[in-house]
N, C-alpha and C positions, 0 to 999 in steps of 0.2 A: 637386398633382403639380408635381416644380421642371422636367422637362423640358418642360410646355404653357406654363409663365409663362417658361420661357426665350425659347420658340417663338413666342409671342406677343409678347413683350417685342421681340425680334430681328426679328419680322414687320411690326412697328407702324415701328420705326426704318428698315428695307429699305424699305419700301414711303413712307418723307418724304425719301428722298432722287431725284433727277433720275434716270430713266431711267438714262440712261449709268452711270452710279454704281449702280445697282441689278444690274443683269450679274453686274459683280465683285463685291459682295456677296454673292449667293444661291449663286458660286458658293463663295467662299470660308464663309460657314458653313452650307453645304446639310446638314451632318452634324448640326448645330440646328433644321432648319428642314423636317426631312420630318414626317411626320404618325405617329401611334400605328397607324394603318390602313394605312399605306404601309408601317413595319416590320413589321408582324403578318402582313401579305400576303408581302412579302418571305420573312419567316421562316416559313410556313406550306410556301410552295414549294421553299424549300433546305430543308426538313424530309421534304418527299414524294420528292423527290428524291433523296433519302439512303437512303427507304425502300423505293424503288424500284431502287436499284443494291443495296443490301441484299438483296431479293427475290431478284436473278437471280445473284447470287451463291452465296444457298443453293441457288437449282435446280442452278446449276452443279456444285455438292458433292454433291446427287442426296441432299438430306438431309430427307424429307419430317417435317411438323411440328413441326418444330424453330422455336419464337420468333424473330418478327423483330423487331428491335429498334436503336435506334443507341444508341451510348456520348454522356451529355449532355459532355462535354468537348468530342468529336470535333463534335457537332452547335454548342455555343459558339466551338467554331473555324470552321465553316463561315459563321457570323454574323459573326463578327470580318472575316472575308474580307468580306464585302458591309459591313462599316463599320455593322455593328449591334453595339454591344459589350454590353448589358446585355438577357438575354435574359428575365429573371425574370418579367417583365408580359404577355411573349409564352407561359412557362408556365403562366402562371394564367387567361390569356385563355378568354374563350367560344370563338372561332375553332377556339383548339388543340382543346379540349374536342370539341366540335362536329363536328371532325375525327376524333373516335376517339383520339384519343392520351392519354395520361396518363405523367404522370413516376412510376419505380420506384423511391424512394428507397433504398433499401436498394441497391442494384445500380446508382445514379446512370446510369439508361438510361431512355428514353423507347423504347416499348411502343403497340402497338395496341389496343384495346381488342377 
């Protein structure tokens, strides 16, 4: 995977340089340097999140068993906001799975199970 040997790669270098010098680096490529666990969690809870203002939405329409679901764009956008731009590893993931979700491909929406 090129994103661990980046991470690694950039973790090995951050961590030979002095303290003071370490700061500015972690922060300037933090966006290389968070973990596969840290986006997965990240993107787990702006996924509940979504399906949770979704929920009270339908109740609000008084539309009983009607699918909830989010549109996977709308959900790729809310990722992009949190500086997660590739979510694909996050849909294949056990986590998602695990969670009850599943991608509809036909309908590009992710679904409850």
């Amino acid at each position: 995977d090129v994103d661990a040997a980046v991470e690694v790669m950039l973790g090995s270098f951050v961590s030979a340089q002095k303290f003071s010098v370490q700061r500015g680096l972690k922060k300037a490529f933090a966006k290389y340097l968070s973990t596969a666990d840290d986006r997965g969690h990240l993107l787990l809870h702006v996924l509940q999140d979504m399906f949770r203002a979704e929920a009270l939405y339908q109740a609000a329409r008084r539309v009983p068993g009607e699918e909830i679901g989010v549109h996977l764009e709308e959900f790729e956008g809310r990722a992009r906001d949190s500086k997660v731009y590739d979510v694909g590893d996050f849909l294949q993931s056990d986590a998602f799975k695990e969670a009850g979700y599943l991608v509809d491909v036909d309908r590009r929406m992710i679904v409850r199970n």
